[in-house]
N, C-alpha and C positions, 0 to 999 in steps of 0.2 A: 430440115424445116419440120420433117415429121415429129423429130425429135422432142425440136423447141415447143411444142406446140402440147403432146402429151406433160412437158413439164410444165406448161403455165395450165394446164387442167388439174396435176398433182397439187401444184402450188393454189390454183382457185380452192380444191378440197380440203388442202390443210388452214386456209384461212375460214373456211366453213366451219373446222373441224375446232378450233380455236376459239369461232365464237359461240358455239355449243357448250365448248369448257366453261365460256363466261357466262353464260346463260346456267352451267349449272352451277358456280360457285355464287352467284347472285340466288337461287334457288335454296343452297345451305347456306348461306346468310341468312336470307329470312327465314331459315325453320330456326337456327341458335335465336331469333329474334323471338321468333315465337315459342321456344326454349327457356329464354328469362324472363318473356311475360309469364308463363306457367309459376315461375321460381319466384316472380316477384307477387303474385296472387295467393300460394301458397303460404309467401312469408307473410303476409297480410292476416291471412285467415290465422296464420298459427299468434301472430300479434291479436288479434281481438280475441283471443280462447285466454294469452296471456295476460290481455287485460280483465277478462269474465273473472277468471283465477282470481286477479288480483281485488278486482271489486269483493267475490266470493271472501277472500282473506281478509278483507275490511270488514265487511259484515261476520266473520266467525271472529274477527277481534273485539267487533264494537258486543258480541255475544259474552266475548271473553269478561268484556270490563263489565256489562251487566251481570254474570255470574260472579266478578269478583266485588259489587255492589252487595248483590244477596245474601255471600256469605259475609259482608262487612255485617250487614243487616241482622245474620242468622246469629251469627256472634256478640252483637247489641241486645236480643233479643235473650242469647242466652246467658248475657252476662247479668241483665235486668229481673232475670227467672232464679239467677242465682245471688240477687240482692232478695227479694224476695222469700227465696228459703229460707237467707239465714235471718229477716224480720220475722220469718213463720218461726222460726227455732227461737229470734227473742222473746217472740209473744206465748209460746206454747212454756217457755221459761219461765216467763211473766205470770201465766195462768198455774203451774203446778205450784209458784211459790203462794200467789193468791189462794188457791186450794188448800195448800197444808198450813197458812192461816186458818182459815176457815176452820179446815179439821180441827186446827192446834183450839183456836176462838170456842166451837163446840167444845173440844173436850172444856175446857177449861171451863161450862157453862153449866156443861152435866158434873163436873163435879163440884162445881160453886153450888150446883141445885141440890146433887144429894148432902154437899156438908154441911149447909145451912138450911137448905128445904127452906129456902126464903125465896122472896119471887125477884127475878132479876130486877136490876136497876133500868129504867128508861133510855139511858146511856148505851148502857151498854148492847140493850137490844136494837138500839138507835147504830150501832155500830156493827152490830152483825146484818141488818139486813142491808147496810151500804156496802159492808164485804161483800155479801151475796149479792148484791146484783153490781158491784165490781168484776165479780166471778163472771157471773151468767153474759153481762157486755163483752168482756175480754173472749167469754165461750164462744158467743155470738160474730165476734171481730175474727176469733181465730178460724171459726167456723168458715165467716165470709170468705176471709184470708187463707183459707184451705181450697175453698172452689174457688175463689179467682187463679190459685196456685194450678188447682187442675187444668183450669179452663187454659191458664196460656201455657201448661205445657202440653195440654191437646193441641194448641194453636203452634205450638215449637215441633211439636213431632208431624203434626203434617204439611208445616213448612219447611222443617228436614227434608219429610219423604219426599216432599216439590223440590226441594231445591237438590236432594241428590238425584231424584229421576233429568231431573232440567241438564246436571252436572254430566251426567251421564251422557246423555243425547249431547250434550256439549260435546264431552270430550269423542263421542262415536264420530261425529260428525267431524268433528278436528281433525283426528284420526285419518278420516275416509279424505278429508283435504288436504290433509299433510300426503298422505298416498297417491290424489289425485295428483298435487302437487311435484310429486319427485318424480311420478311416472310421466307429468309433462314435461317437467324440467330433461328429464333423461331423455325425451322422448326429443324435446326443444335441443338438447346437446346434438343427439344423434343427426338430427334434422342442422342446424347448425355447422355440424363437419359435413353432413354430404350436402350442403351451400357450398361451404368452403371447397372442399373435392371438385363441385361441378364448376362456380365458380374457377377454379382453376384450370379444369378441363374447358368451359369456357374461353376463358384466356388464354390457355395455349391453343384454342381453336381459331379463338379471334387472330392471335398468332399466325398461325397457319392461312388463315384468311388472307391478311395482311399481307405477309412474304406471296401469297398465291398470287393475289391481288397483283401485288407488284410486278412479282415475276410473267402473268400475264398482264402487264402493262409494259413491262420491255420486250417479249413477245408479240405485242401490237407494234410496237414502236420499229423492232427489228421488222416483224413482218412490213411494215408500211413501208420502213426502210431498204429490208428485199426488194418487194415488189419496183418501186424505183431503178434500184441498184438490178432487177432483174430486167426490166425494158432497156436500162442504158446496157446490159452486159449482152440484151439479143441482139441488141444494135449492133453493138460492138463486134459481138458474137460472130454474126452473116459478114462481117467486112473484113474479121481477122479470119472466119475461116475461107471465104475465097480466098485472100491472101496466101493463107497456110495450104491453103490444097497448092497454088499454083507455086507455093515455095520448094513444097512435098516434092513436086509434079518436077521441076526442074532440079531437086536434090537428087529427087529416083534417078530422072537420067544421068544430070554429073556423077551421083555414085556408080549406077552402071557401068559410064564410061571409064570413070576411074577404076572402078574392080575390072574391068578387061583388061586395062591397061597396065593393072597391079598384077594380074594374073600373065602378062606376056611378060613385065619385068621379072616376077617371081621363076617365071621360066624360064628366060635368059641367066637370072642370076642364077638358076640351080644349073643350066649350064656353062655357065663360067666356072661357077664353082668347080665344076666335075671336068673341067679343064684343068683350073688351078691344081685340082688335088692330083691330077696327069702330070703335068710341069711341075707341082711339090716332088715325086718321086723320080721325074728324071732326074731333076736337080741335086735329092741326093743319091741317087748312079752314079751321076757326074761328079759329084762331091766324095763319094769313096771310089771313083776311078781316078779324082785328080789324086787324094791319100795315096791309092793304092801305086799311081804314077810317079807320087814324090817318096814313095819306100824305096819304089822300084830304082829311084835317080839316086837315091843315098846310097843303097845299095852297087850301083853303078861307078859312083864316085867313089865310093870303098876299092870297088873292084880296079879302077883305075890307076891305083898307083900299084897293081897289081899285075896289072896289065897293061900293059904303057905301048904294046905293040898295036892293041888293037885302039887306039886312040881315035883314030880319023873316023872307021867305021863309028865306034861310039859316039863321034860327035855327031855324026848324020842320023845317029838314032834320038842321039837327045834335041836335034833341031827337029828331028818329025815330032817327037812328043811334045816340044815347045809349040810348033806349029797345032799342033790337037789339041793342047791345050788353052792358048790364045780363040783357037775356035770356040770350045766349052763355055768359054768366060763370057763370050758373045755372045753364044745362046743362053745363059746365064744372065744377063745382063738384059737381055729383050722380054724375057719371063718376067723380072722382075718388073720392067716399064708395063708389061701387060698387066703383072700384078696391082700397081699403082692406080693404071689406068680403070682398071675393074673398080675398084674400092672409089675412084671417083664417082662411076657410077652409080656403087651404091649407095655413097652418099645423098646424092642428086634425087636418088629413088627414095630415099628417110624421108627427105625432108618433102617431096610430093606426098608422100605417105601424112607424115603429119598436119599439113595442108588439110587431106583429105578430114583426118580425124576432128582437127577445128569444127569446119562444115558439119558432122557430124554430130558434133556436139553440140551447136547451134541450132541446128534442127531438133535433138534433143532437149533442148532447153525450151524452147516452143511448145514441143510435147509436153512438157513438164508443167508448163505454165497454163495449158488448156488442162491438165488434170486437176490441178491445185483448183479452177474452177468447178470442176464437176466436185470433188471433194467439195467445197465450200456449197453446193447445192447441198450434194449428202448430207454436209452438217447442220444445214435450216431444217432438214427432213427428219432429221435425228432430235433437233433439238423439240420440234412440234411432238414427237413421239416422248420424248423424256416427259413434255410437258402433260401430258393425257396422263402416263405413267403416272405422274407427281397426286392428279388428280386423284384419278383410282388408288393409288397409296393413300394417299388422304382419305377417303372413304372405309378404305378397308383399314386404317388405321381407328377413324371412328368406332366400326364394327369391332374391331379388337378388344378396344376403350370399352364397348360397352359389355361384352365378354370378358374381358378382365374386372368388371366392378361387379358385373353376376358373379363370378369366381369368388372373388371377396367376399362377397355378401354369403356367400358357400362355406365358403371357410371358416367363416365369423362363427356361423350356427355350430360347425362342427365344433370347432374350438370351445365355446361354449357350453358344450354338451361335452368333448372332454374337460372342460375346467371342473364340470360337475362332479363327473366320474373321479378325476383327481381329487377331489374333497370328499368325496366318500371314501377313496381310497384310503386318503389322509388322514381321518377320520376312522378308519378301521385298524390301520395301522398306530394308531396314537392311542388306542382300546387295546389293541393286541399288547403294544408298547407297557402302557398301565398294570396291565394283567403278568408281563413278564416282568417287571420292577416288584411288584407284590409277593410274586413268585422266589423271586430273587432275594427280596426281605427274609422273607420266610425263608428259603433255604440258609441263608448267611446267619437269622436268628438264631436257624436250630445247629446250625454247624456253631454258632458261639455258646448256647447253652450246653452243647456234647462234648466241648472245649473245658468249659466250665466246670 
């Protein structure tokens, strides 16, 4: 009872012990809970920086199509500057041919004046002075038409310089967003596998949850199921072990009696035996003195027709030896019944014996079947400790998990920092490589020109 009673306090502990396990896998539930609210917050915040980006990338577009207005503009501007020229270059053509009129008019005036020294005609001075101030207007236009020519390419040159300083800050700014850009996109990648990574460490946590989950739900199950199956086996238990002591109780003594009684057989039999093996060797005494007796009568019958006097005496000898020998055979004969008779015995004694061992084994089977219980306790005690085990595995599998993604994350740097070094490498050897091709020209040149 004392027994029973320590294992329904084991068994109270491992059901304690069990809902502690659940009490802690409810416990890492809600931190993975509180895990991908972090992941789901994150991804949030990293979604509004990718929308800021992308508003940002609307407005350095809608900049873009303003600059590519300006220059539509700049290019209007200077196509209009370059109408304008070439109207200056008409007019300023306009005005040297009106001038070398003019000149050509004078000359022709001064020498109309010295040939004839007569005073010009009305006409004609009627005609030079609307040259001349054909001249002077056209001066006056080209004039105008020279400073409006400055004025807007003063106005072209410093909306040039606006429009390249603007172009400039455009493209700085572009630049600095396209960089912002790649560094969040890279950055959005990066972030994106280790979603994906965690997420899947997730999953196989939730996994692990799951299978735990369950496995401590057939754990409750069996335990509830013990626990039953352990009141009906106490019950059970007190009424098969009285039974069993008082089976014990009465096998101990039938085996006793039986081992005494196997023990007096055994001793009988080994004295029968060491009888038998007595009367084995009389018998054969007897057996090579009957031999020796029927050599002796062959030889006698030999002797007889040899001896024909002593006839009579010889037959009185060969009836004593008839008579000795009919004795022999009789004691011969009773050995044998005693032989027979023994061997029944120990028949009789087998099969008491086997008797015995049935009993024996019956009682062992009892034995057997009260082990197979205790065994079936050990295995509820075993399987609650595998289950803690599973736990702790699980945890320090986490621990692992998260050690092996610092590692990684270790590696990464390193790796990257050799990639580097191998690109310098690559890079000195592709220099070295250059220099010995150059080298090589040059020797194979001069060896073809020393050929030559």
């Amino acid at each position: 009872m004392n027994g029973l009673q320590s294992q329904m306090v084991e068994l109270k502990n491992e059901i304690d012990s069990r809902q502690r396990d659940c009490s802690y896998l409810t416990y890492f539930r809600d931190k993975c809970a509180e895990l991908e609210m972090e992941h789901q917050q994150e991804l949030q915040r990293m979604r509004s920086d990718i929308e800021a980006l992308s508003a940002q990338l609307v407005d350095s577009n809608e900049t873009s199509i303003q600059h590519d207005q300006l220059v539509r503009e700049s290019n209007s501007l200077q196509n209009t500057i370059l109408e304008l020229s070439n109207q200056n270059e008409i007019l300023q053509k306009a005005i040297l041919s009106y001038q070398d009129e003019v000149e050509q008019l004078q000359q022709e005036l001064s020498a109309s004046k010295f040939q004839s020294k007569t005073p010009v005609s009305h006409s004609l001075q009627k005609q030079v002075v609307q040259k001349t101030l054909e001249a002077t207007k056209a001066s006056d236009a080209l004039k105008q038409r020279t400073a409006d020519f400055k004025r807007l390419e003063n106005q072209y040159v410093e909306e040039r310089i606006r429009l390249t300083e603007q172009t400039t800050e455009l493209f700085t700014q572009i630049g600095k967003l396209k960089g912002q850009n790649s560094n969040l996109e890279q950055s959005l990648f990066d972030k994106e596998q280790m979603i994906d990574r965690l997420r899947q460490s997730l999953q196989e946590v939730r996994e692990n949850l799951v299978a735990k989950s369950q496995i401590a739900q057939t754990m409750e199950a069996k335990n509830a199921s013990l626990s039953q199956a352990w009141e009906k086996y106490r019950e059970d238990s007190t009424a098969r072990e009285k039974k069993l002591a008082e089976e014990l109780n009465t096998i101990k003594r039938n085996s006793q009696k039986q081992r005494n009684q196997l023990q007096q057989c055994e001793h009988q039999l080994a004295w029968h035996r060491e009888e038998l093996e007595k009367l084995r060797g009389k018998a054969e005494i007897l057996l090579k003195e009957r031999d020796t007796l029927r050599q002796d009568t062959e030889d006698l019958g030999n002797k007889l027709s040899s001896f024909a006097g002593e006839k009579s005496a010889l037959c009185e000898v060969l009836k004593k030896l008839q008579d000795d020998l009919s004795l022999k055979t009789g004691r011969l004969a009773e050995v044998e019944d005693n032989y027979r008779k023994l061997n029944h015995a120990y028949q009789n004694l087998k099969t008491y014996n086997e008797d015995l061992t049935k009993q024996y084994q019956t009682a062992r089977k009892h034995l057997e079947n009260y082990k197979e219980l205790v065994e079936f306790k050990r295995q509820t005690i075993n399987t609650v400790k595998l289950a803690r085990k599973c736990a702790e595995e699980s945890r320090q599998r986490e621990r692992d998990y998260e050690q092996k993604v610092a590692d990684q994350k270790r590696i990464i740097g390193h790796l990257e920092e050799d990639r580097v070094k191998l690109m310098e490498k690559m890079q000195d050897y592709h220099r070295d490589s250059l220099i010995l091709n150059r080298r090589l020209e040059h020797y194979q040149q001069a060896y073809d020109d020393s050929r030559r």
